[in-house]
C-alpha positions in Angstrom: 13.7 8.9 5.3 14.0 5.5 5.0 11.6 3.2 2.2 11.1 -0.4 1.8 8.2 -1.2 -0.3 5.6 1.3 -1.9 2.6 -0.6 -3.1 -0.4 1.5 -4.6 -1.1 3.6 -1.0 0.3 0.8 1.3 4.1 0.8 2.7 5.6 -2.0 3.8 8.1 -1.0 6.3 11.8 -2.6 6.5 12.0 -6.4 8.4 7.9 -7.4 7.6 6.8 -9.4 5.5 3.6 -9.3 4.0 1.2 -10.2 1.0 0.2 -7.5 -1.3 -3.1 -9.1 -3.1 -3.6 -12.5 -4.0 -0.6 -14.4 -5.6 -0.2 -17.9 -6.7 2.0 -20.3 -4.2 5.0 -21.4 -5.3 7.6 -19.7 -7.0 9.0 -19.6 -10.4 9.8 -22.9 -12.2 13.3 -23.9 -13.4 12.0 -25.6 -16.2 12.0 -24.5 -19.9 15.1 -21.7 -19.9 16.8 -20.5 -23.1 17.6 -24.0 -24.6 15.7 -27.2 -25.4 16.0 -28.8 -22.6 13.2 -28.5 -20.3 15.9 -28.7 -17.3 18.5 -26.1 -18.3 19.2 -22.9 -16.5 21.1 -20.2 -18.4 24.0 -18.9 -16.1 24.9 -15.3 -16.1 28.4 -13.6 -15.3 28.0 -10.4 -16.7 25.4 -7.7 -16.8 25.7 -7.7 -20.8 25.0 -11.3 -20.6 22.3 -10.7 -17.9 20.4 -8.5 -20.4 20.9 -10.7 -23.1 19.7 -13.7 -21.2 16.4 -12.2 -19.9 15.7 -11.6 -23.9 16.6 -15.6 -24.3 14.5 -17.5 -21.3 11.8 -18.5 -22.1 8.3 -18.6 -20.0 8.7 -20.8 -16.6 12.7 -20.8 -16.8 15.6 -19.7 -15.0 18.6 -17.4 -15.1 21.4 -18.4 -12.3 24.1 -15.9 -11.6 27.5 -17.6 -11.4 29.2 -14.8 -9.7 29.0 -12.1 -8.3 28.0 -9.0 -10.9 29.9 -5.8 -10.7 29.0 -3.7 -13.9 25.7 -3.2 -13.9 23.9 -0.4 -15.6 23.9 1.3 -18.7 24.3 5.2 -19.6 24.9 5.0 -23.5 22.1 3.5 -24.8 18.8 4.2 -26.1 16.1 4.0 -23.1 14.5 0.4 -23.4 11.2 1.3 -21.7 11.2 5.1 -21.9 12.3 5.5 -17.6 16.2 4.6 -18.0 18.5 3.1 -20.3 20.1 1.9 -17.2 16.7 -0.4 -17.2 17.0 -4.0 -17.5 13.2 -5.2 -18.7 12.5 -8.7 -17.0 9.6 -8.8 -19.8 8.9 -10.1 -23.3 8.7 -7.6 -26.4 6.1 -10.2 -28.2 4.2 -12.1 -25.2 3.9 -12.8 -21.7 6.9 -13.9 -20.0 7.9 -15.1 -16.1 10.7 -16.7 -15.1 13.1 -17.1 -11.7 16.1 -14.9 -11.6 18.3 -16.7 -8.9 21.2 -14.7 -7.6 22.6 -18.4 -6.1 24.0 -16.3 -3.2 26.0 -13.6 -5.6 25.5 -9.4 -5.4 24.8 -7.4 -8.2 26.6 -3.8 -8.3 26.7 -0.6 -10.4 29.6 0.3 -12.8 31.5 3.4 -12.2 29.4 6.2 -13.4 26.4 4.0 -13.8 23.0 3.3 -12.2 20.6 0.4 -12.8 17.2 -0.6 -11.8 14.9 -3.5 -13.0 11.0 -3.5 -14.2 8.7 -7.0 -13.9 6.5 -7.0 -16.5 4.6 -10.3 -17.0 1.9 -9.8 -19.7 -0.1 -12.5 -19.9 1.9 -15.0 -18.6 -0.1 -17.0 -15.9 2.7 -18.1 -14.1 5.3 -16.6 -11.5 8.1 -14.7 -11.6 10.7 -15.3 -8.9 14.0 -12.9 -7.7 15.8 -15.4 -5.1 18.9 -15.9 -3.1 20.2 -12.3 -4.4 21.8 -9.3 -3.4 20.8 -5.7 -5.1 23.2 -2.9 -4.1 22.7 0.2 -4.9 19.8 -0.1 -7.8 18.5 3.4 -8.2 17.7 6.2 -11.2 17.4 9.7 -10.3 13.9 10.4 -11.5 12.7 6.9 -11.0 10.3 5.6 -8.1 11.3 2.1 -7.0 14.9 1.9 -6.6 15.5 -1.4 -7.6 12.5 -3.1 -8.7 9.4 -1.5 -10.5 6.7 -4.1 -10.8 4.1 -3.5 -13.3 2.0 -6.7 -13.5 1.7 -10.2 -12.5 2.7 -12.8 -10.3 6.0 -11.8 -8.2 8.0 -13.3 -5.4 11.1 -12.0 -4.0 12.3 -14.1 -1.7 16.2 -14.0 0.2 16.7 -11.2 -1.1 18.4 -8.6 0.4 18.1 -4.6 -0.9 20.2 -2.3 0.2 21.8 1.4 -0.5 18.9 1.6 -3.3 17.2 5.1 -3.9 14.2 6.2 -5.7 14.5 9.6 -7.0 11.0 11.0 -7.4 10.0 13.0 -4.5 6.6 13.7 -6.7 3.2 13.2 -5.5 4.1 9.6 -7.2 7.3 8.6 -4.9 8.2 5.9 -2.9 9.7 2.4 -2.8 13.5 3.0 -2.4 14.1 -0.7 -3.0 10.7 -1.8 -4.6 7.6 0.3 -5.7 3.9 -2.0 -7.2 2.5 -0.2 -9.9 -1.1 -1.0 -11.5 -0.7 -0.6 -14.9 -4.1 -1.3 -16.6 -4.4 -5.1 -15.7 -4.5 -4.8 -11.6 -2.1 -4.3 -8.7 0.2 -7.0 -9.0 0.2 -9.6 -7.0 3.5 -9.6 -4.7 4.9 -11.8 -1.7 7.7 -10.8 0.2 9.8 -13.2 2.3 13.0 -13.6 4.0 14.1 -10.7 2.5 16.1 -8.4 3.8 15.9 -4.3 3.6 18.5 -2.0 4.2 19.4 2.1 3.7 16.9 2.0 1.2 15.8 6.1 0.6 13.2 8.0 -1.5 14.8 11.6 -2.5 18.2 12.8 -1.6 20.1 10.5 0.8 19.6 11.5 4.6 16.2 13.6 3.5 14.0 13.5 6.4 
């Protein structure tokens, strides 16, 4: 079948839009990214320099993609946050961290061979962290639930994004969200709004299960 969103024991089906919990308006800043300058965006043309760039920005900055992104994923590394090294960890090893990722109208595809997914993770960061203007093709891991995006805490928009061909693998009692899946870890059900967004041939399972 197909899966949008899997939040807790709620599913948001494909083409709504809806509020999961409470969030904060507004969406992430573009101030304070990975320089001194309270203005600068870090742009991104690379999944390498993706990964290293969500380690650099700092709390209430931005990452811009300046093109599309067509290696994504990683299958020869140790796992980053025990799921998949194919992972990319929009969180801080040391502290709270939220920030905008803004895909500035590109798509972000798998390398041959590869898969990739994403977790939010924003400690105790009060602010928001915002995916915009961004295409995600294909995000997946085979024994992972939430194709694409696997939210653990925090303040999250998504907003013009579009998911689509994104699969998550667990057909456990704990399945669901082909393209995004809201986890409470220990601090609440985070806090999610969805809008403009676009979701499509997102699966849980095998493709074409029923």
């Amino acid at each position: 079948g197909v899966s949008g969103v899997k939040a807790g024991d709620k599913t948001v089906e494909a083409g709504k839009t809806e509020t999961v919990g409470t969030t904060t308006s507004g969406g992430g800043s573009s101030s304070g990214g990975g320089s001194s300058s309270s203005s600068s965006v870090i742009s991104v043309s690379s999944w390498s320099e993706l990964r290293a760039a969500v380690q650099r920005v700092e709390d209430g900055g931005t990452i811009q993609l300046a093109t599309d992104i067509s290696d994504a994923g990683n299958t020869n590394t140790a796992a980053i946050d025990g799921v998949s090294s194919a992972t990319l960890p929009m969180e801080s090893a040391t502290a709270g961290k939220a920030f905008t990722l803004d895909g500035n109208g590109h798509i972000i595809t798998a390398a041959s061979n590869s898969t990739y997914c994403f977790l939010i993770n924003t400690g105790d960061s009060t602010g928001t962290t915002t995916v915009k203007n961004l295409t995600v093709d294909g995000g997946k891991f085979s024994k992972k639930v939430g194709g694409a995006f696997f939210v653990e805490s925090g303040n999250v928009v998504f907003d013009g994004v579009t998911f689509k061909n994104c699969n998550a693998g667990n057909t456990g009692d704990f399945n669901g969200g082909g393209a995004i899946c809201l986890n409470k870890h220990g601090s609440g059900m985070p806090n999610v709004t969805v809008t403009g967004c676009t979701f499509e041939d997102n699966y849980v399972g095998a493709a074409g299960a029923t």
